[in-house]
N, C-alpha and C positions, 0 to 999 in steps of 0.2 A: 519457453520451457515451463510447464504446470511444475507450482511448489507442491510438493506431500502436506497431507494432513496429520496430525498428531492430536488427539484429542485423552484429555486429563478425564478421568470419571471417576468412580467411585464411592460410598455414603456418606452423609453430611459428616460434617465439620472432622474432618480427616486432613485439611489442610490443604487441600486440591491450587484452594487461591491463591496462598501463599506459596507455593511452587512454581504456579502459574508466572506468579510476579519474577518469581526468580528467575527461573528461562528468560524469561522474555529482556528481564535487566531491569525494569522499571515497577512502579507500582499502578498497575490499570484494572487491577481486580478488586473489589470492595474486599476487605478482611474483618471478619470479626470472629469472636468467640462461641458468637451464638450461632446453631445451627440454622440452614437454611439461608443464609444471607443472599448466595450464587444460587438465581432464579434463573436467571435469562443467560445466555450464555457468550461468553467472551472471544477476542480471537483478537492475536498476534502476529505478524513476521515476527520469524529468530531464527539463530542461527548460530551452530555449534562446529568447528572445524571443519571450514570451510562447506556445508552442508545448511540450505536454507530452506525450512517448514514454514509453513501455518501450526500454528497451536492452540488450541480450543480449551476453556476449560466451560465447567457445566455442572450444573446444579449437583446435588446430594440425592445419589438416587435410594429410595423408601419405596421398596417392593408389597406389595400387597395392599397396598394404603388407597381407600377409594375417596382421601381429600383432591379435590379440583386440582389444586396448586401442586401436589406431589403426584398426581396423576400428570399435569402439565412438565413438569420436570423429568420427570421418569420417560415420557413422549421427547422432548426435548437431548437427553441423556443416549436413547436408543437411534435417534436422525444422527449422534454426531459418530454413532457406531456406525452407523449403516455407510456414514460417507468417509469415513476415518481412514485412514493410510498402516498407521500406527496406533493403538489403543494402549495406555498408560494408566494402571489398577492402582491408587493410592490408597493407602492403610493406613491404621495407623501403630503404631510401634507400643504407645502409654499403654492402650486400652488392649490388646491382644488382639486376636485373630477372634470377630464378631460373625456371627449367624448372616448379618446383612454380606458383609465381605464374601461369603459362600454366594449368595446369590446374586450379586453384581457378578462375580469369577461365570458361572452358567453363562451369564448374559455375551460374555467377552467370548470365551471358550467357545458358545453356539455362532457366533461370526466370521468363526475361521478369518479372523485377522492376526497378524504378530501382534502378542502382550507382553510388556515390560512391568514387572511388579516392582510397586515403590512402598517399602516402609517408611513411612514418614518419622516425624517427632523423637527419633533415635537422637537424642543431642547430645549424648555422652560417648559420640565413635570416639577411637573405637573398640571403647571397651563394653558395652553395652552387646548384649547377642539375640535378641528378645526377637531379633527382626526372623529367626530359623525357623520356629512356629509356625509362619505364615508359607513355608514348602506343601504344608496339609489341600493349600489352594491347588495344585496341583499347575500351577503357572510358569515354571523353572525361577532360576535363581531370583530371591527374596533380594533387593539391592536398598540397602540403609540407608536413608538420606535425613537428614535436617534442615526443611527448606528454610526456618526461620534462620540460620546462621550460613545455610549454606553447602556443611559439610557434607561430602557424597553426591554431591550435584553432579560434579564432573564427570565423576563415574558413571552414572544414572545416564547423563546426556550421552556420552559414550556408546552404550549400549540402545538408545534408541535411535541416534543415528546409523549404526549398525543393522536396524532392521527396514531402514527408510527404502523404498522402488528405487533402486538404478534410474539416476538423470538421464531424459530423453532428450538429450541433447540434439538441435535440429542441426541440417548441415549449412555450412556459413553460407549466406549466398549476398556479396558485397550489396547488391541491385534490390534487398528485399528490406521493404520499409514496415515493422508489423504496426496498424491503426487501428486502436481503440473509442470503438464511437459510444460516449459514456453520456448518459443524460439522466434526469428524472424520468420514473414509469410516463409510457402515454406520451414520451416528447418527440416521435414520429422518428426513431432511429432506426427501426425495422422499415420504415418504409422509406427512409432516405436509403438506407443500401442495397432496396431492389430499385430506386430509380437511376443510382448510379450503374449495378450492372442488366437494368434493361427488362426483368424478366424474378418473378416470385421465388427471390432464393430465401428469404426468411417470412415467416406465419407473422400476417398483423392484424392487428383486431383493434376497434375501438374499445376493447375492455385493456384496461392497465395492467403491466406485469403479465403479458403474453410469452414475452422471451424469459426462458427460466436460466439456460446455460448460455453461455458465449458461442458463436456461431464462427467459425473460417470461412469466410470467401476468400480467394484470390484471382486478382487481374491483372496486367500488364496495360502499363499507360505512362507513355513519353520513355519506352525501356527503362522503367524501374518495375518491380513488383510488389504491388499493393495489397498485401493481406492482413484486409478487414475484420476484426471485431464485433460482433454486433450485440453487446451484453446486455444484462436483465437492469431493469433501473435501479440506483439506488437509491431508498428512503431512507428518514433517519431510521438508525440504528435502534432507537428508543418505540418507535413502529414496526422494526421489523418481527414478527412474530411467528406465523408459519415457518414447520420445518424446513421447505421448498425453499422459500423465500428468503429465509436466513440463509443456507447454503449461497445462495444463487447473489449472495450478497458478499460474500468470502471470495466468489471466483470473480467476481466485477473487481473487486478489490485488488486482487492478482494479476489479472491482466491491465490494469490502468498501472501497477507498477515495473510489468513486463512491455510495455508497449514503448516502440519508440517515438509516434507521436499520436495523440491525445486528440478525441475531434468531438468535443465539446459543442451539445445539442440546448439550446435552450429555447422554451416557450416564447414566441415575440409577443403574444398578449398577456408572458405573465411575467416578464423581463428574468432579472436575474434574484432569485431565493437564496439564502443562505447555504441551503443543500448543496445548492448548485455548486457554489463559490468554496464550499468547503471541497467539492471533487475537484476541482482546479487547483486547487493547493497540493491536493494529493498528489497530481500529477505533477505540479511541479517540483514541489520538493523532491520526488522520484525523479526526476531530471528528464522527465520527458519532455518534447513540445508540446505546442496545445493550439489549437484553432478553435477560436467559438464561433459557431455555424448558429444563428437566431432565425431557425424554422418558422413556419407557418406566417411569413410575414404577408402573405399575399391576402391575409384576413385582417390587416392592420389598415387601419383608414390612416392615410400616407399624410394628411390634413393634422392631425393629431401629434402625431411624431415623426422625426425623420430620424434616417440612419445614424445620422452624427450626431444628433442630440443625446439615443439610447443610450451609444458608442459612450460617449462623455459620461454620462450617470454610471454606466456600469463600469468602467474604469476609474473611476471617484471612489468604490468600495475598495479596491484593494490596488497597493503600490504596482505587481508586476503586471496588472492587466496593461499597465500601458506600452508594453512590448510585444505583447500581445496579438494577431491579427484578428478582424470577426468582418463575419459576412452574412448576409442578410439575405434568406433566400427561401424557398418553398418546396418541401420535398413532394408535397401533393403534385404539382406545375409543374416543376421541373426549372424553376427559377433560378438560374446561377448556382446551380447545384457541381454542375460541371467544375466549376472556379475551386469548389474544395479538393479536387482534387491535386490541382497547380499549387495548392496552398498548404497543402500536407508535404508533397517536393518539396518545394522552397524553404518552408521551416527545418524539414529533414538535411538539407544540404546547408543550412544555418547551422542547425546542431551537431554538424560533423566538420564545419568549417575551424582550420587552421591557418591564424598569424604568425608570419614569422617573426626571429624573437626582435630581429633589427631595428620591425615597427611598431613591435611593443614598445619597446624601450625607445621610440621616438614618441610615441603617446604618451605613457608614461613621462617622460622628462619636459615637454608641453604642460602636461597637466599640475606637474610638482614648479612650475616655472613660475603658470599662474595663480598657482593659491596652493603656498608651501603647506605642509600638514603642521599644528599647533605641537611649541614646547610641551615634553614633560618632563615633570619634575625638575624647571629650569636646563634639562639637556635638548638641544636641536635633533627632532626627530627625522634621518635621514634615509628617503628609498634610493636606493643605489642603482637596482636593475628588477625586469621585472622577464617572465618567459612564460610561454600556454604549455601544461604539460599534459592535457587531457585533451578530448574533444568527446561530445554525445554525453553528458552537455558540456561545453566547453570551460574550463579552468584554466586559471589563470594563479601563478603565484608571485608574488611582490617581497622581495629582501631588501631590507634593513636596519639600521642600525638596534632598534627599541621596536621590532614587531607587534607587540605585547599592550602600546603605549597608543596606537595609533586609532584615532576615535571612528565610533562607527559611523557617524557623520561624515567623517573625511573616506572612509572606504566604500560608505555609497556614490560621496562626489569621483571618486576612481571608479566606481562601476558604471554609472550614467557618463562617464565621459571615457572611458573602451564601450559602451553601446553607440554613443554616438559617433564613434568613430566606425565603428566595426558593423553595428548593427545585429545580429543574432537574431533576427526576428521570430517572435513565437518561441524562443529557446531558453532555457535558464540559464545564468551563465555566475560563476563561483569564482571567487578571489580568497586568495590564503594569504595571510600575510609570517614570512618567515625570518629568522634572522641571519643575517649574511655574515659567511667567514671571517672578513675585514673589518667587522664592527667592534 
């Protein structure tokens, strides 16, 4: 299911950011006083009763201005119109209803999108009425907000979920596994999934950033259905620049947190980059699984390094790689390219895999047998019982007496030992720790 887009606009220092921050819950937009701060532009998950966007905020658009930087902004400002779901006209409430505001309002108006008008800087609702003025823009209801404190958000949010596309909900099919093949530009993902079905169903080119949008294939193999992914690379964010480019970086984004498992392409002559390892977080924290498939090894002089040497280094950068599977193979050849696809099954039937709670609770007491969890505050910290209440990715929650108390030390030695009993291979797997009725 594609999330809508919602994209913040409107002229500098109107408070777009601090809005921004708001939606979203956290602070990830630079805030200042001074105009112009939001050049480049931003972009969130969030999500308002039970309804989950993208939201974009974006520079301070300055019509008429032939400086580079407010010409780049203004180009920047009109890509997140053109690809926007929802368009969000912030004002500001202090300053009145400004000349600029009239011609951002044209810009929205000519896009035939739904617009939600936000007066901002209203911090006195709600006695304040200043926000009625701005009906002149001809946008319907002026809606007061305060992003700095808050007030009118709800409201605000209210109404632009209200104007969100109807969820395309797809219809359930138990047997369909969706796989996102996520790499750096250039890391041969276009060409690993026309070697897997046989025949040029994705455009690939030696030039980088070929693929702009995400691509559906689907196949059946071993009676499951495998529909493939095949998204645009991502670069840092700090690189990303073209309008193209930026979007096509928002829907990679979406579909690595939409996908059930993750198949993870990396360069075997350039190992593993930070970029790289930051997508694999992505996806795992998203609870997807994850395969890392180390392409082009057929160009690796096998004298140099072996599989399990790499294997070792790249699982040394980060703790879950080591649950991890990775396969070494050549999409050009046709090298064990096959094996990814046994290996995207298997972590999927990992990630959907349920214990019962009998053998929980017999690991569990095992594990509390041999190395009891440490006093605190001189009380004996006791887990009673433990059950899976989830699966995809699989959870796990544990009750006892001082939940609260119990160190994270001692709940990674509970997760490494339900892995090693259970295994989850390639899956992420979640433990809660709760307090039990009888404590």
């Amino acid at each position: 299911m594609s999330l809508p887009i919602v994209a913040v606009v409107g002229r500098p220092n109107v408070g777009k950011s601090t809005l921004f921050n708001r939606i979203v819950g956290r602070r990830l937009a630079i805030v200042d006083d001074q105009p112009g701060v939001t050049r480049d532009r931003n972009f969130a998950p969030a999500d308002w009763a039970g309804r989950h966007f993208v939201i974009v905020d974006t520079g301070g658009v300055i019509e008429e201005s032939d400086r580079p930087m407010d010409r780049l902004v203004r180009e920047q400002a009109q890509a997140a119109i053109d690809e926007a779901d929802v368009l969000v006209l912030v004002t500001d409430g202090k300053d009145g209803l400004h000349p600029l505001d009239q011609k951002v309002a044209e810009m929205l108006r000519s896009s035939g999108k739904p617009v939600v008008l936000a007066v901002n800087k209203m911090d006195n609702l709600p006695r304040e009425m200043g926000h009625h003025e701005f009906w002149e823009l001809g946008l319907g209801d002026p809606h007061p907000v305060s992003s700095g404190s808050g007030r009118g958000s709800g409201d605000l949010l209210d109404e632009i979920v209200a104007r969100l596309p109807e969820a395309d909900e797809e219809p359930d099919d138990p047997t369909r596994i969706r796989v996102a093949v996520v790499g750096k530009p250039n890391v041969g993902k276009s060409s690993l999934v026309n070697r897997l079905f046989g025949e040029e169903r994705v455009v690939v080119s030696d030039q980088a950033g070929t693929t702009r949008d995400p691509v559906d294939t689907s196949m059946t193999y071993h009676g499951r259905t495998l529909v493939f992914v095949d998204t645009a690379g991502l670069r840092r964010q700090s690189r990303v620049k073209e309008n193209l480019e930026y979007y096509s970086y928002i829907r990679t984004e979406r579909v690595v947190r939409e996908a059930d498992v993750c198949l993870m392409l990396l360069d075997a002559q350039e190992g593993l980059s930070h970029q790289d390892l930051r997508i694999m977080e992505a996806a795992w924290q998203a609870g997807a699984g994850l395969v890392v498939l180390v392409n082009k090894w057929d160009l690796v002089e096998k004298d140099e390094r072996t599989a399990d040497q790499l294997t070792k280094e790249m699982r040394a950068r980060a703790p879950f790689l080591q649950w991890v599977p990775f396969l070494f193979a050549s999409a050009l050849t046709g090298q064990r390219v096959r094996k990814a696809l046994d290996m995207v099954i298997e972590v999927e039937e990992q990630r959907q895999r349920r214990i019962d709670t009998s053998e929980v609770n017999e690991v569990l007491g095992r594990l509390v047998g041999r190395q009891p969890p440490p006093h605190a505050r001189g009380r004996p910290v006791k887990l009673r019982y433990a059950t899976q209440v989830d699966v995809a990715p699989p959870v796990f929650v544990v009750f006892g007496n001082l939940p609260k108390d119990v160190p994270a030390h001692y709940q990674r030695y509970l997760h490494n030992g339900f892995r090693n009993a259970w295994g989850f291979l390639g899956s992420p797997l979640r433990i809660f720790m709760r307090e039990s009725s009888s404590s």
